[in-house]
C-alpha positions as CSV (number, residue, x, y, z in Angstrom):
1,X,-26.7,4.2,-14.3
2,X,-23.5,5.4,-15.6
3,X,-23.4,9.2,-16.8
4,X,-21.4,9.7,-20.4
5,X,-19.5,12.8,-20.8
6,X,-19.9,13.5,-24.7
7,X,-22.2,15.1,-26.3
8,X,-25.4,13.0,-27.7
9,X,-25.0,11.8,-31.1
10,X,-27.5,9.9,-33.4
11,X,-26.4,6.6,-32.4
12,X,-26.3,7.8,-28.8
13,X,-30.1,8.4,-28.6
14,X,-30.7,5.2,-30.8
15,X,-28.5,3.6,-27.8
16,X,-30.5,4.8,-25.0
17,X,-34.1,4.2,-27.1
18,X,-32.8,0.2,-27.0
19,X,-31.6,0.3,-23.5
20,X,-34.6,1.9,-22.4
21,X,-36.8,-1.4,-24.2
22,X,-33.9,-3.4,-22.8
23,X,-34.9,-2.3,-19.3
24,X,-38.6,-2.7,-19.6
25,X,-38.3,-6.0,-21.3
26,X,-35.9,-7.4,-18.4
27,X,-34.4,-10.8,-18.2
28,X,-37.2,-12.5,-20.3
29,X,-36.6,-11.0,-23.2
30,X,-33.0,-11.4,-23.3
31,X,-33.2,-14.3,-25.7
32,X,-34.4,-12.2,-28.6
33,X,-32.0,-9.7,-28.4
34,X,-30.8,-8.7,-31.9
35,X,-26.8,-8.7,-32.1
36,X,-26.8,-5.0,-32.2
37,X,-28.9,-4.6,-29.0
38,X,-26.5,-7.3,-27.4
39,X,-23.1,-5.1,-28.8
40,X,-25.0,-2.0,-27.2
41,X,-25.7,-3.4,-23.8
42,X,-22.2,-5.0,-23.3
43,X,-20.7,-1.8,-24.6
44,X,-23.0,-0.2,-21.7
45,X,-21.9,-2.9,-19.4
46,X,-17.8,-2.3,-20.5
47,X,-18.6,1.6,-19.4
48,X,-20.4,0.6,-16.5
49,X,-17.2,-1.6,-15.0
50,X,-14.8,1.0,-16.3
51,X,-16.2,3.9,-14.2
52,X,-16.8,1.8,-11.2
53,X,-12.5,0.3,-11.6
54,X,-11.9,4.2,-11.8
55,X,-14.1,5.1,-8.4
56,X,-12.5,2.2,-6.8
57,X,-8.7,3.0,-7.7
58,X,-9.2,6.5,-6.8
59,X,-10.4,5.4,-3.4
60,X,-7.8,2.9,-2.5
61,X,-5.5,5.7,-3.8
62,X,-7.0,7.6,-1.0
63,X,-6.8,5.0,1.4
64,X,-2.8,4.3,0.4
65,X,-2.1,8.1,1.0
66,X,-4.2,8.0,4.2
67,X,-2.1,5.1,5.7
68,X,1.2,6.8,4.1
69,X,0.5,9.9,6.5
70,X,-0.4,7.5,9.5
71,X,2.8,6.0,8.8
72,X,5.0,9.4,8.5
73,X,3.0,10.8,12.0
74,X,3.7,7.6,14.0
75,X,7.6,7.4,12.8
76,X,7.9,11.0,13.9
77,X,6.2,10.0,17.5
78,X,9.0,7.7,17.9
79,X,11.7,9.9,17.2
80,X,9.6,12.0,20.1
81,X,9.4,9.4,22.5
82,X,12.5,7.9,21.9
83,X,14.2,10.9,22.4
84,X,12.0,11.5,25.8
85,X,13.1,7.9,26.9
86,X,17.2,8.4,26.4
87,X,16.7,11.9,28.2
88,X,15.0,10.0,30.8
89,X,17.6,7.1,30.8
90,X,20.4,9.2,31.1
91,X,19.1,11.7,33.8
92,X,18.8,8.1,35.7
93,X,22.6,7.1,34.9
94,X,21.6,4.3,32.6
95,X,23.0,4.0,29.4
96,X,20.1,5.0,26.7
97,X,18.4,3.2,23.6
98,X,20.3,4.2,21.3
99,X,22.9,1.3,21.5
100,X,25.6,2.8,24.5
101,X,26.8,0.4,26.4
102,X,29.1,0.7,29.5
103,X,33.0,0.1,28.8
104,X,33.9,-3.7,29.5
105,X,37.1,-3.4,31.6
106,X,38.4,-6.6,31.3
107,X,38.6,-7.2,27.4
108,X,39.3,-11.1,27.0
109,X,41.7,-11.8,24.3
110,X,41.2,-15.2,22.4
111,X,43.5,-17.9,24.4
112,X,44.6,-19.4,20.8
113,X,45.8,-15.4,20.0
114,X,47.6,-15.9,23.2
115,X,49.2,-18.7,23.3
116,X,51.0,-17.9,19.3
117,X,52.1,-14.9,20.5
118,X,53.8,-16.6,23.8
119,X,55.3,-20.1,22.0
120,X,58.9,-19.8,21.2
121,X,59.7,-19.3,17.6
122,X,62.8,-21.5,17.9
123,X,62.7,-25.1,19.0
124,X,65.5,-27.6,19.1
């Protein structure tokens, strides 16, 4: 049952009078429905959806925020524990995560490099 907000008017009551013989009447009597009781119970129906979409948005709202703050508290954990494991790494001599590398001592230059700056600029 969907609760309505405003205050009861006229064609309020009239509405609820006509859903209340819609209700008793059920599915069988569904066939003589006059257009006005048909407008009234799919206007009923329309509120009905609308205030069950609104419940529903409002809870995958909650559910997006929820996962938003799961997602803030695990990327801060891995700042922690990245942090832990380069203190760890280094205390051990190894270079850490966060990309060091050891110095290459022998840098190989490309041979074709090489070999232009060696060839004679004059031939005869």
């Amino acid at each position: 049952m969907t609760t309505s907000v405003e205050s009861p008017q006229p064609t309020q009551d009239a509405e609820v009078e006509v859903i209340k013989d819609l209700e008793q009447r059920g599915f069988q009597g569904l066939d003589n429905l006059s257009l006005e009781e048909l407008q009234l119970l799919t206007e009923r129906k329309r509120r009905q959806v609308q205030l069950e979409a609104i419940e529903k948005k409002a809870q995958l709202e909650n559910e997006i925020s929820s996962i938003d703050q799961q997602i803030q508290e695990l990327g801060a954990r891995k700042v922690t524990l990245t942090e832990e494991l380069d203190a760890h790494l280094k205390s051990m001599g190894l270079p850490t995560s966060g990309g060091e590398r050891p110095a290459r001592r022998n840098q190989r230059k490309n041979p074709k490099a090489v070999e232009t700056q060696l060839s004679p600029t004059s031939e005869t």
